[in-house]
C-alpha positions as CSV (number, residue, x, y, z in Angstrom):
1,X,0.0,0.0,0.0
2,X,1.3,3.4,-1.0
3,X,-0.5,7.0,0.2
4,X,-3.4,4.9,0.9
5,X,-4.0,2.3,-2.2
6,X,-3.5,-0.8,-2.4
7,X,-1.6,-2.0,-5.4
8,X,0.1,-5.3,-7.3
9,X,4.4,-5.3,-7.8
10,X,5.1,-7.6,-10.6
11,X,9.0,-7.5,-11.7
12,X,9.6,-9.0,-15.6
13,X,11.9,-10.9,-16.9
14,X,14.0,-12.2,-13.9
15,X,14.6,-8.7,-12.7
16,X,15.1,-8.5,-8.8
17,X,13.7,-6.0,-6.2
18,X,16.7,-4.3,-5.3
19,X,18.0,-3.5,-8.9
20,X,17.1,-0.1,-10.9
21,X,14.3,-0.6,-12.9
22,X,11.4,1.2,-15.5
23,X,8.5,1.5,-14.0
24,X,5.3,1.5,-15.9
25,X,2.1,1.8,-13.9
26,X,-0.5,-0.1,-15.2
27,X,-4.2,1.3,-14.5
28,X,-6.8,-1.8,-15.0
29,X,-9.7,-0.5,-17.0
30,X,-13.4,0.2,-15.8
31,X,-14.7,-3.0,-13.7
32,X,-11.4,-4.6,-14.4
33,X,-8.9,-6.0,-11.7
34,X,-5.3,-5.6,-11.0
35,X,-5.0,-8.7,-10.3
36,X,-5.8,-9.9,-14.2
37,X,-4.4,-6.8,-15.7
38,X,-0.9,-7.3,-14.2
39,X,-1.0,-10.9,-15.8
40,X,-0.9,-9.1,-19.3
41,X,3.1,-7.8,-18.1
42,X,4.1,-11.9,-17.2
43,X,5.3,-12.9,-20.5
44,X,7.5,-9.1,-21.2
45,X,11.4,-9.7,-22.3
46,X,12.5,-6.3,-20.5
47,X,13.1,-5.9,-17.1
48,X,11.0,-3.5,-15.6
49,X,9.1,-3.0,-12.3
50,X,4.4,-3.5,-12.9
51,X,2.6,-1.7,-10.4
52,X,-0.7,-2.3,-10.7
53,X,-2.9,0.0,-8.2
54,X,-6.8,-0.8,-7.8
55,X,-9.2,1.6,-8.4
56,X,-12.2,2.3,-5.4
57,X,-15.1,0.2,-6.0
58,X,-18.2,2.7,-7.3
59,X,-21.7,1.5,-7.4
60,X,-20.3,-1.6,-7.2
61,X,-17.7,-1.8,-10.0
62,X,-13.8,-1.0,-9.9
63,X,-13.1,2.4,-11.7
64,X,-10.6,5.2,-11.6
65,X,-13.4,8.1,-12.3
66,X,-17.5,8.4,-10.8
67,X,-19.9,7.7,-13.6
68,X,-19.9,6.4,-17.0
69,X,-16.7,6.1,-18.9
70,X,-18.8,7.5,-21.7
71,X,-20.2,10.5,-19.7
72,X,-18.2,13.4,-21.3
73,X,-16.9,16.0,-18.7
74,X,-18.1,14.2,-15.8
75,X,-15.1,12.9,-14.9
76,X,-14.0,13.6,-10.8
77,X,-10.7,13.2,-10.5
78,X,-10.5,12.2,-6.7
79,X,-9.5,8.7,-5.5
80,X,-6.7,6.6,-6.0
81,X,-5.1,8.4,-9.1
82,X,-4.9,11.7,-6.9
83,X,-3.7,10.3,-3.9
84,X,-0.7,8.8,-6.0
85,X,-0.1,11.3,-8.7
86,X,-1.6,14.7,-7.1
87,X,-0.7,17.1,-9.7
């Protein structure tokens, strides 16, 4: 857990925790999972360092904004993805 969310480390390609790495963060999409998103990272050739946070649960489904994702403009931009990128 970092700032508050919970979240999946995944190294690639026999990399190992102390060692320099990329990092790409990997946001599941709406009423995805972490946890199955990561896997998509498992069979990469470059050694890089997957964090995969998950989103608050909504009305029920994982997501990174309230509403629709088709709902134009009505994006809030609170939650996880402030609390680890706040600017």
């Amino acid at each position: 857990m970092l700032a508050g969310v919970h979240f999946i480390e995944m190294l690639t390609a026999g990399a190992k925790t102390q060692e320099r790495l990329p990092l790409v963060v990997a946001l599941h999409p709406q009423r995805g999972d972490a946890a199955d998103f990561i896997a998509l990272f498992q069979g990469l050739r470059t050694k890089a360092r997957i964090i995969a946070p998950y989103a608050d649960a909504q009305n029920g489904h994982l997501g990174w904004y309230r509403g629709e994702s088709s709902a134009a403009g009505r994006r809030d931009h609170d939650g996880p993805r402030r609390r680890l990128c706040p600017f």
